[in-house]
C-alpha positions as a Python dict, from the first residue, in 0.01 Angstrom:
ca = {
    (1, 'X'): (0, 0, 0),
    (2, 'X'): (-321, 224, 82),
    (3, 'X'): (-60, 497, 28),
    (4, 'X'): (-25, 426, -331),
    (5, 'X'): (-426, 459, -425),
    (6, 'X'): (-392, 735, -617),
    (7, 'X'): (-194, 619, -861),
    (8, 'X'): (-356, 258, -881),
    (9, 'X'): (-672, 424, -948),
    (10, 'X'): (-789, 754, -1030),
    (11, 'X'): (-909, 929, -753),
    (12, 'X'): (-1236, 1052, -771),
    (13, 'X'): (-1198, 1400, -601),
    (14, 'X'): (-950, 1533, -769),
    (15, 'X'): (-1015, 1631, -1172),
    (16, 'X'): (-1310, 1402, -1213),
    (17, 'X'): (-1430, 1696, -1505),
    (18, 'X'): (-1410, 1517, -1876),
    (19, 'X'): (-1209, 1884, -1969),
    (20, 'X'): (-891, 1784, -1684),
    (21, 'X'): (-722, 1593, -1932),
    (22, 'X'): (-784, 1877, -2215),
    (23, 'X'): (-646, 2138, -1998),
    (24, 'X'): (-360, 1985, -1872),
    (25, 'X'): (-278, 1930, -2223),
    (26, 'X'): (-351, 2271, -2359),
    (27, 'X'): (-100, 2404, -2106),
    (28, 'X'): (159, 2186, -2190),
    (29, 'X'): (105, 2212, -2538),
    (30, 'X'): (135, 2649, -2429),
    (31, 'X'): (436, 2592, -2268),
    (32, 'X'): (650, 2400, -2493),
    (33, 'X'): (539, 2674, -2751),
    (34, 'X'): (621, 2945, -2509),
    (35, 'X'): (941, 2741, -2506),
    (36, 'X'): (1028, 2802, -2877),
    (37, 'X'): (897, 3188, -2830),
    (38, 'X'): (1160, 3231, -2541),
    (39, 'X'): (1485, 3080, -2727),
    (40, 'X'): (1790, 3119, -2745),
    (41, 'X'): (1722, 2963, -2398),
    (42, 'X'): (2034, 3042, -2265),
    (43, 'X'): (1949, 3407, -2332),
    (44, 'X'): (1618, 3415, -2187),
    (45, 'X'): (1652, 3154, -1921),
    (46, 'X'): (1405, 3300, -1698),
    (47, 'X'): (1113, 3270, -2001),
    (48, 'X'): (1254, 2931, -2020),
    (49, 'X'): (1201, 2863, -1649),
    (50, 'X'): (835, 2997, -1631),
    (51, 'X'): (712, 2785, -1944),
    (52, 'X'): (904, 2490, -1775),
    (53, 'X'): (699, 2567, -1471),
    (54, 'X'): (371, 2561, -1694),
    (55, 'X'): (473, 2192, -1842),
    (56, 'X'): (570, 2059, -1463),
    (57, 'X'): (231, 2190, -1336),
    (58, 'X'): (48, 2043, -1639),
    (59, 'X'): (247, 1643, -1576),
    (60, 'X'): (135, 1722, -1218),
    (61, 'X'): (-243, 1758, -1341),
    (62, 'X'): (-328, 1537, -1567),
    (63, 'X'): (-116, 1245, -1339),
    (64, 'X'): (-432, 1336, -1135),
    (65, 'X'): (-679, 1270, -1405),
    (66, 'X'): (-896, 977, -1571),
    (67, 'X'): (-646, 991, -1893),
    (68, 'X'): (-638, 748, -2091),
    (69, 'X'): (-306, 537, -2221),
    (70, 'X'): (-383, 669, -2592),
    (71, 'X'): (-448, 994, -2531),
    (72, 'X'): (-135, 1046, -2279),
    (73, 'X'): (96, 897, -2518),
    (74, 'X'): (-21, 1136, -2822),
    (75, 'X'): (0, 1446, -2663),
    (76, 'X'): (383, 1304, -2554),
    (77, 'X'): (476, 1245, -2891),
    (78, 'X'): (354, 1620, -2970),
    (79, 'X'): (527, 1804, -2736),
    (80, 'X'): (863, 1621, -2846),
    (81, 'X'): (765, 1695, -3177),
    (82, 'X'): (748, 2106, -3120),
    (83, 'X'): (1098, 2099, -2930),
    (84, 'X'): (1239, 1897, -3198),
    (85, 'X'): (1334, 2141, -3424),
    (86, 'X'): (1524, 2381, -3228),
    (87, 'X'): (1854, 2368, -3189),
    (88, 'X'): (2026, 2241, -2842),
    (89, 'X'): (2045, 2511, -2630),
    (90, 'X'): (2115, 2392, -2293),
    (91, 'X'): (2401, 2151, -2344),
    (92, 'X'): (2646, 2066, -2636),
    (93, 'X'): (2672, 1709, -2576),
    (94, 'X'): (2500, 1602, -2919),
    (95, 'X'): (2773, 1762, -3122),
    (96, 'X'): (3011, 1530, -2961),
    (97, 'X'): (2776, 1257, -3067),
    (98, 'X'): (2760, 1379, -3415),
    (99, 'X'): (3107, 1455, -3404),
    (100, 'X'): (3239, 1130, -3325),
    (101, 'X'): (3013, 902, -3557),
    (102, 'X'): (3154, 1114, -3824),
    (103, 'X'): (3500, 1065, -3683),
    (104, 'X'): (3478, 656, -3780),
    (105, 'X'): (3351, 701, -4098),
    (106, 'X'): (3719, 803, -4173),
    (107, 'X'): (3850, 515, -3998),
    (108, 'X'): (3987, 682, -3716),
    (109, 'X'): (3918, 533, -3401),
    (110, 'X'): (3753, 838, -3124),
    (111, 'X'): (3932, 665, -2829),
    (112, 'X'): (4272, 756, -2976),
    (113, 'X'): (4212, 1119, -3195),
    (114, 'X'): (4032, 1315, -2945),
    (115, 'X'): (3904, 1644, -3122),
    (116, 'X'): (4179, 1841, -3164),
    (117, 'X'): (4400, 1570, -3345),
    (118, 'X'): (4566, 1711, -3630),
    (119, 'X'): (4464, 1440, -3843),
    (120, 'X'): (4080, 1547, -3794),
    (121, 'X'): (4149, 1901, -3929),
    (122, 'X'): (3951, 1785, -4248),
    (123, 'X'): (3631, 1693, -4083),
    (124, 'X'): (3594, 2035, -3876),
    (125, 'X'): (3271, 2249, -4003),
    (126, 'X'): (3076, 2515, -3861),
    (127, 'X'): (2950, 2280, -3540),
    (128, 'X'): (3305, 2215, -3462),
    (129, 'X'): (3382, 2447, -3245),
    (130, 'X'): (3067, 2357, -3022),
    (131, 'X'): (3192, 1987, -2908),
    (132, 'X'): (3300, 2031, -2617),
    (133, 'X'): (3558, 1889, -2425),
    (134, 'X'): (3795, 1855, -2769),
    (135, 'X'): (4128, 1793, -2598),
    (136, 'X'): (3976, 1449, -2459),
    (137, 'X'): (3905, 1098, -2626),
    (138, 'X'): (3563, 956, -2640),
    (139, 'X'): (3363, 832, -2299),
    (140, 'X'): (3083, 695, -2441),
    (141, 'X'): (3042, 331, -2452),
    (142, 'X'): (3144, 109, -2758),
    (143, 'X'): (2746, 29, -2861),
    (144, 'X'): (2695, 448, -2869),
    (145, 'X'): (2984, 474, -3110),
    (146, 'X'): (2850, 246, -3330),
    (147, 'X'): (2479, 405, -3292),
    (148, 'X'): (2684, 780, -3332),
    (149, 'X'): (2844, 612, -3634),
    (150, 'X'): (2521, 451, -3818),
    (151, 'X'): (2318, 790, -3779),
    (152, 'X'): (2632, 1059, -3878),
    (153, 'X'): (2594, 858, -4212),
    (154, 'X'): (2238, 967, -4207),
    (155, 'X'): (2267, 1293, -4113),
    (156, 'X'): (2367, 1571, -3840),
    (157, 'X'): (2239, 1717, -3528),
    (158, 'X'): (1844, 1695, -3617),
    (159, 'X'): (1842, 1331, -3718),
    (160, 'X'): (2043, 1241, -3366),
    (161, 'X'): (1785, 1409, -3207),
    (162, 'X'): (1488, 1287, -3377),
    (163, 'X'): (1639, 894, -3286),
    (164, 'X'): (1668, 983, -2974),
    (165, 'X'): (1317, 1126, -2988),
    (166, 'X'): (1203, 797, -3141),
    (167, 'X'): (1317, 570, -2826),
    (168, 'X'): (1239, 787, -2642),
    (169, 'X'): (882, 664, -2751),
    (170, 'X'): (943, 348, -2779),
    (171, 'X'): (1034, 332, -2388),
    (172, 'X'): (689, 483, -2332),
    (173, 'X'): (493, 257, -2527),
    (174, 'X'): (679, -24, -2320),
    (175, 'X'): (586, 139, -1990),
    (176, 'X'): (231, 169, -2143),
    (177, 'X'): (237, -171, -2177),
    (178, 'X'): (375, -260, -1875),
    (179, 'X'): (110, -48, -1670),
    (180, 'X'): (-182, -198, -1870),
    (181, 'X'): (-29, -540, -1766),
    (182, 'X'): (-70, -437, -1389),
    (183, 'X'): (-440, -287, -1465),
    (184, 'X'): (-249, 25, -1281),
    (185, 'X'): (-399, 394, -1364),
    (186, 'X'): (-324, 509, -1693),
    (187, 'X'): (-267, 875, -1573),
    (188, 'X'): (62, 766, -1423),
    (189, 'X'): (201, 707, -1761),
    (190, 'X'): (246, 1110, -1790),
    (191, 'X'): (515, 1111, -1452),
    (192, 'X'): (765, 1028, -1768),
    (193, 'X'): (579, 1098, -2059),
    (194, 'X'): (496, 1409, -1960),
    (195, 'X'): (776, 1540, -1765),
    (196, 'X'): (951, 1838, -1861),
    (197, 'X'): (1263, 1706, -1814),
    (198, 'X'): (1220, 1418, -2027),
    (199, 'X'): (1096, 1630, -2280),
    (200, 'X'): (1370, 1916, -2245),
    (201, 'X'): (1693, 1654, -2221),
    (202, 'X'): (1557, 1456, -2481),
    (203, 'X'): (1346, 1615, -2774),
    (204, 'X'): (1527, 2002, -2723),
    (205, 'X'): (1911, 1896, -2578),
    (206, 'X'): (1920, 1583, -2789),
    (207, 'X'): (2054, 1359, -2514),
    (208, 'X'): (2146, 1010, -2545),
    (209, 'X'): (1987, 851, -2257),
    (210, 'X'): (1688, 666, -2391),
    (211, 'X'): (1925, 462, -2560),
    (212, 'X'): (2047, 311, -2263),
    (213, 'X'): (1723, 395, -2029),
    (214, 'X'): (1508, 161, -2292),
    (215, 'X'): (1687, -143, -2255),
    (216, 'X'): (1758, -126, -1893),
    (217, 'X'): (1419, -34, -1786),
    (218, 'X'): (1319, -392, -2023),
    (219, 'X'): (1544, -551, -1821),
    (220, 'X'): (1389, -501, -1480),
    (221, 'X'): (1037, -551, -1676),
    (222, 'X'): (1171, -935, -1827),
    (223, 'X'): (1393, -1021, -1544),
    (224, 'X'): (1140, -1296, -1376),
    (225, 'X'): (963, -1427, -1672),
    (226, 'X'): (1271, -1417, -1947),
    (227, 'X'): (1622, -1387, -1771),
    (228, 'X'): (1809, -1437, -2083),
    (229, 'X'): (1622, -1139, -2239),
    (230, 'X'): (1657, -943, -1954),
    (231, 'X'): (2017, -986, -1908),
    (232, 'X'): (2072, -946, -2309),
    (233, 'X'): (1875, -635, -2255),
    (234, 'X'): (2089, -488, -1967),
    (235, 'X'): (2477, -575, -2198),
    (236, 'X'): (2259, -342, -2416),
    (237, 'X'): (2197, -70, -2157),
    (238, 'X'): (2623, -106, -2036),
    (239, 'X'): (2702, -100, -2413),
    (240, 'X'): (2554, 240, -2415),
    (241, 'X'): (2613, 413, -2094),
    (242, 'X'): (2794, 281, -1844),
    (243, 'X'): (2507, 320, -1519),
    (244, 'X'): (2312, 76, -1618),
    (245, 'X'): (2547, -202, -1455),
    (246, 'X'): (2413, -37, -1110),
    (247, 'X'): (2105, -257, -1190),
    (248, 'X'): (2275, -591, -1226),
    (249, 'X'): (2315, -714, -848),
    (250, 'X'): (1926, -601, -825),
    (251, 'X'): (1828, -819, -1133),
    (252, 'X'): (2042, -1095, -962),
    (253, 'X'): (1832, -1040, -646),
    (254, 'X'): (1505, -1072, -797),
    (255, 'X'): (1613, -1361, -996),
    (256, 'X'): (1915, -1595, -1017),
    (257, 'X'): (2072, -1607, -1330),
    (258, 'X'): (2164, -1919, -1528),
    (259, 'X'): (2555, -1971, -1641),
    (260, 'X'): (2424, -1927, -2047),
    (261, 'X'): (2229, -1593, -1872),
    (262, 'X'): (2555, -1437, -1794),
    (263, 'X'): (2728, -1610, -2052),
    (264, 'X'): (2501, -1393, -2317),
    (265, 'X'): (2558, -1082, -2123),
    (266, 'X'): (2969, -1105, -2078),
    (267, 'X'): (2941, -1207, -2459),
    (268, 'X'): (2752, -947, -2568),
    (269, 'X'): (2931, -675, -2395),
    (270, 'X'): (3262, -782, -2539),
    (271, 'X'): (3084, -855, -2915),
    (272, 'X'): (3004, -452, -2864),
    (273, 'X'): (3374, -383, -2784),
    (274, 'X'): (3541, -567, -3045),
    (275, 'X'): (3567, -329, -3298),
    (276, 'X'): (3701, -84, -3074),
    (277, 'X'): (3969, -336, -2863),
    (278, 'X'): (4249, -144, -3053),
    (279, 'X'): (4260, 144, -2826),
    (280, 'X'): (4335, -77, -2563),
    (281, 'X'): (4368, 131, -2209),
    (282, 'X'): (4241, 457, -2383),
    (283, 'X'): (3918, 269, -2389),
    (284, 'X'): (3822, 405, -1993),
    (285, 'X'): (4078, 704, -2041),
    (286, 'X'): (3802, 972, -2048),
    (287, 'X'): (3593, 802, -1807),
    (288, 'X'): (3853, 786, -1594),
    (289, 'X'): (3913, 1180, -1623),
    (290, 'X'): (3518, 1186, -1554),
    (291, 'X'): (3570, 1001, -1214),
    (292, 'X'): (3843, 1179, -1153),
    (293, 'X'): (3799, 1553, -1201),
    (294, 'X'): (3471, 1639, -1260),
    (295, 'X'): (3232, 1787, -1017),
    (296, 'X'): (2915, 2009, -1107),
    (297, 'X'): (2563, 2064, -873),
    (298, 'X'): (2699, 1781, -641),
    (299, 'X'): (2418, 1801, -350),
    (300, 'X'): (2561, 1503, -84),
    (301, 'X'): (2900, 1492, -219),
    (302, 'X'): (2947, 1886, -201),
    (303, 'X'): (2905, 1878, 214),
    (304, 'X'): (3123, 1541, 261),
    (305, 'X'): (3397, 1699, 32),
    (306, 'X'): (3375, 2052, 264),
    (307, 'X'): (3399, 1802, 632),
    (308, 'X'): (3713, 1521, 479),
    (309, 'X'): (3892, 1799, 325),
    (310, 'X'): (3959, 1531, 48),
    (311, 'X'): (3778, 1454, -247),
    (312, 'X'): (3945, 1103, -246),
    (313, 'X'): (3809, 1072, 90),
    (314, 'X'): (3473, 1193, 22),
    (315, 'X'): (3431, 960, -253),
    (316, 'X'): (3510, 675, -61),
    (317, 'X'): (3260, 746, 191),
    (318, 'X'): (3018, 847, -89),
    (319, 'X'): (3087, 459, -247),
    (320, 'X'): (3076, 317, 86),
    (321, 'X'): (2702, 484, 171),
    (322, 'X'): (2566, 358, -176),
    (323, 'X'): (2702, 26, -97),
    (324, 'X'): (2498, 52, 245),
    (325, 'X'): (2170, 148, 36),
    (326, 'X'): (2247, -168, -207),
    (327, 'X'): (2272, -411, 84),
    (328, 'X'): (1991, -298, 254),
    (329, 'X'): (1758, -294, -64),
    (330, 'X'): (1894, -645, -108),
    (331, 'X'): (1816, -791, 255),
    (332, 'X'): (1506, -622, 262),
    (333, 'X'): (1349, -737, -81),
    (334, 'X'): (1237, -393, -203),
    (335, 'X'): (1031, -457, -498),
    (336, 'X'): (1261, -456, -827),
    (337, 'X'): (1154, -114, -994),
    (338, 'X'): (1129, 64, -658),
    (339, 'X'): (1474, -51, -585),
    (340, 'X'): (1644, -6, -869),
    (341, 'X'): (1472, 354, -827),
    (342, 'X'): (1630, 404, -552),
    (343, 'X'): (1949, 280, -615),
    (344, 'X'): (1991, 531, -870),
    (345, 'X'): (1859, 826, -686),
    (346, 'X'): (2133, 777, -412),
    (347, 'X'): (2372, 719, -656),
    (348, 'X'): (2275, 1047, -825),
    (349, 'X'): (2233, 1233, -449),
    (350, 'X'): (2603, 1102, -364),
    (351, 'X'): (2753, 1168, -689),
    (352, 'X'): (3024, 1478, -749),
    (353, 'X'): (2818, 1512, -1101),
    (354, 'X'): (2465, 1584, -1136),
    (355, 'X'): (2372, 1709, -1433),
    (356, 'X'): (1961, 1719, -1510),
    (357, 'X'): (1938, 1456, -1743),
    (358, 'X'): (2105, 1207, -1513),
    (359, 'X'): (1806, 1226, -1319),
    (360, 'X'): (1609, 1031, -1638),
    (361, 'X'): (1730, 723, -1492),
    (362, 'X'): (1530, 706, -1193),
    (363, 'X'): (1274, 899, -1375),
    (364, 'X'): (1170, 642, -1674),
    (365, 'X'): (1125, 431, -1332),
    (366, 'X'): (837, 685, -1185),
    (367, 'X'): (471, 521, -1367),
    (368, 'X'): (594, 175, -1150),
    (369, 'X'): (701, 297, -892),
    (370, 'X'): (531, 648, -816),
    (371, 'X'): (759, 891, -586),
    (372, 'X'): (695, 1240, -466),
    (373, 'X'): (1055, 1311, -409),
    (374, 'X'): (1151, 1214, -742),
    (375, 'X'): (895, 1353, -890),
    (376, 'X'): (956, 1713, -761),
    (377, 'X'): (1316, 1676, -836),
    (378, 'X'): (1256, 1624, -1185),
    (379, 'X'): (1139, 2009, -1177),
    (380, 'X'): (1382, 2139, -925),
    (381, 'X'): (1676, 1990, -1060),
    (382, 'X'): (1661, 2228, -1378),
    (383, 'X'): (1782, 2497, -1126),
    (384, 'X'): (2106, 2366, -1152),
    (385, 'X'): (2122, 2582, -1539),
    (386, 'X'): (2183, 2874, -1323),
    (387, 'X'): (2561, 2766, -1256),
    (388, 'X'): (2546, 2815, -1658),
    (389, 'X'): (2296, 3067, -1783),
    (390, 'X'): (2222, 3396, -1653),
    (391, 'X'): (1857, 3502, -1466),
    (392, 'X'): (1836, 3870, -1599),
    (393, 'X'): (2060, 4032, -1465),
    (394, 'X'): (2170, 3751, -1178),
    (395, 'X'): (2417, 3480, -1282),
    (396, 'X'): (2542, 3309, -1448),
    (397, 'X'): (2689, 3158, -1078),
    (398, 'X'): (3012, 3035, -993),
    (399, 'X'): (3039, 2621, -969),
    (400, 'X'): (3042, 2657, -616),
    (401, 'X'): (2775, 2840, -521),
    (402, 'X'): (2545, 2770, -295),
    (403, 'X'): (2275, 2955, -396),
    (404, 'X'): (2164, 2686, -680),
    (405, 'X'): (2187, 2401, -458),
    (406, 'X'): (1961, 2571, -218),
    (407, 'X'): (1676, 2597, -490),
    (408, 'X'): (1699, 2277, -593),
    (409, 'X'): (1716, 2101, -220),
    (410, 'X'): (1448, 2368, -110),
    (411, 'X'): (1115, 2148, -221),
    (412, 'X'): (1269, 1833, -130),
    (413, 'X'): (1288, 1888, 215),
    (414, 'X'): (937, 2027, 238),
    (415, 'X'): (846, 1703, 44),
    (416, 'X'): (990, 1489, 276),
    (417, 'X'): (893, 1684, 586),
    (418, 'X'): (517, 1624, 432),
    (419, 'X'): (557, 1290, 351),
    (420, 'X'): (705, 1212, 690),
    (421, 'X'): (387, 1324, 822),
    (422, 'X'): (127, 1275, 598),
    (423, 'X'): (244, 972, 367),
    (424, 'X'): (140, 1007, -9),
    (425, 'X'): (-103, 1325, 5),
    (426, 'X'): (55, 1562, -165),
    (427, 'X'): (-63, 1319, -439),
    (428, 'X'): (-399, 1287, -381),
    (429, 'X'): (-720, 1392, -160),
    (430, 'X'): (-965, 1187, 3),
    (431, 'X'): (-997, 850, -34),
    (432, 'X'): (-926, 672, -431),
}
């Protein structure tokens, strides 16, 4: 416990100056202005990844500061607010989004017409060409259709994002809560609502996450004092992307469910599906493509794939370790947001996919349960761009090489090498 201090308390020889806070959020605010200075970011990645250096080293800071709850959640809502008007530049997922909530306001059902369906000719404009993936059906959960569908009646690409945005805040202002609850320090607030990755994936790339990331992280928070809220909250999280069902044996864990508690989260889950039972099989169709055939900045996965000589094999051993971590966090009674924390980190470390915002899972977990390795991986991980964009004149690299892979593992072993030996201190200094 001792090893947590710092971020119980704030630690009085590190930043103890009244300006920490105020410089911490100058550079921030600096970077995510050098941000909009350096776009197209996919031209000028390497602008990108110094200002993204700036942000990580400001989160780092002020974590290490007397901040205040107010203050921390301001300046988060005004560095989403300067990314939010530029357009996604890192990943084209949000014009699938947009793409398929305008897709049902036809009728048509986007687990049957992927893209390309000749019937869909009609709705194609300028952004059409950027959704990607057009020869397959939808993957995202029923409860995200009908959330694409509600906001394509309300508009396009910026008012996805600025929703997105909005939970985004939302799911602060419940950690807030959560950490004033627990009389834990304030300053840990900014390991989420701070981090650059948050900030990037969310506010600039317009991902989906928080919609899913909101209710599961309520979940875990309402799991001992309301189960039936908790377990209405996770059907939520499934409803909108699949991973949050990782959580459910750890919610069972901490607390046994009643019959009506699982009763409102099987009935929930298939009230969500209903209006899409028509597409019967085609329902998982995409996913099932996903599981199948899709592999990008695997770390674990990418040296049990090279030894079986199988990627069937290597999944099965890759399901068979996380199984391994779930039983062991389950016999040993880690403490529910540190487990489910690490349940998804070794689902993320094993899985053939890792793309940065995945990583937003664990993340949203980081102001209860404080990690260094997680927290450093949230700014390595954005190394894995360089199997997409170019660095000057180096890159863009090929899938498989190793040279992005090695970036991103680099600082994680030195973290755990220091950790191994010293506990929590990269974290903090003398005694909180």
């Amino acid at each position: 416990m001792k090893r947590l201090a710092h971020f119980r308390h704030a630690d009085p020889g590190v930043m103890r100056h009244p300006w920490g806070f105020g410089a911490c959020g100058v550079g921030a605010l600096a970077a995510y202005v050098g941000m909009i200075l350096a776009s197209p970011w996919d031209e000028h990645f390497g602008a990108f990844l110094a200002c993204y250096a700036v942000a990580f080293a400001a989160c780092w800071g002020v974590s290490r500061t007397r901040a205040g709850l107010v203050g921390i959640i301001l300046a988060a809502g005004v560095y989403r607010a300067v990314l939010l008007p530029l357009p996604p530049m890192l990943s084209d997922d949000i014009y699938r989004y947009v793409w398929e909530g305008r897709v049902q306001s036809t009728g048509a059902n986007p687990y049957l017409q992927p893209p390309v369906d000749p019937g869909l000719e009609k709705l194609r404009d300028t952004d059409w060409e950027r959704v990607n993936h057009p020869e397959a059906t939808a993957i995202y959960p029923p409860l995200a259709q009908l959330f694409f569908r509600g906001l394509a009646a309300l508009g396009g690409v910026f008012v996805f994002k600025a929703a997105f945005v909005a939970i985004d805040l939302v799911l602060i202002l419940l950690l807030a809560a959560a950490m004033k609850a627990r009389r834990v320090s304030a300053s840990r607030l900014a390991l989420y609502a701070w981090n650059p990755l948050v900030i990037v994936e969310v506010a600039g790339s317009g991902h989906l996450e928080p919609l899913a990331i909101l209710p599961m992280v309520a979940a875990v928070l309402w799991v001992e004092r309301r189960p039936l809220g908790a377990w209405s909250a996770l059907a939520v999280s499934v409803a909108m992307k699949y991973a949050g069902v990782l959580a459910a044996p750890l919610l069972w864990r901490a607390r046994r469910p009643r019959l009506w508690h699982m009763l409102a989260f099987v009935t929930l889950v298939m009230a969500f599906t209903l209006p899409y039972l028509g597409a019967g099989k085609q329902l998982f169709a995409s996913l099932e493509l996903y599981a199948t055939k899709w592999r990008f900045n695997d770390l674990l996965f990418a040296p049990l794939a090279a030894l079986s000589g199988s990627l069937g094999v290597a999944k099965s051993i890759a399901t068979l370790f996380l199984l391994a971590v779930l039983v062991a966090l389950l016999l040993f009674r880690v403490a529910l947001e540190r487990s489910t924390q690490l349940l998804f980190c070794s689902a993320l470390l094993l899985s053939p996919t890792i793309h940065p915002w995945y990583l937003l899972w664990a993340v949203a977990l980081l102001p209860l349960a404080p990690s260094p390795f997680l927290f450093v991986w949230s700014g390595s991980v954005i190394l894995a761009y360089l199997h997409l964009f170019p660095l000057g004149n180096f890159g863009p690299l090929a899938p498989s090489h190793w040279l992005p892979r090695v970036l991103e593992i680099a600082p994680l072993l030195v973290v755990c090498m220091w950790l191994l030996r010293n506990g929590n201190r990269p974290f903090r200094r003398g005694r909180a």
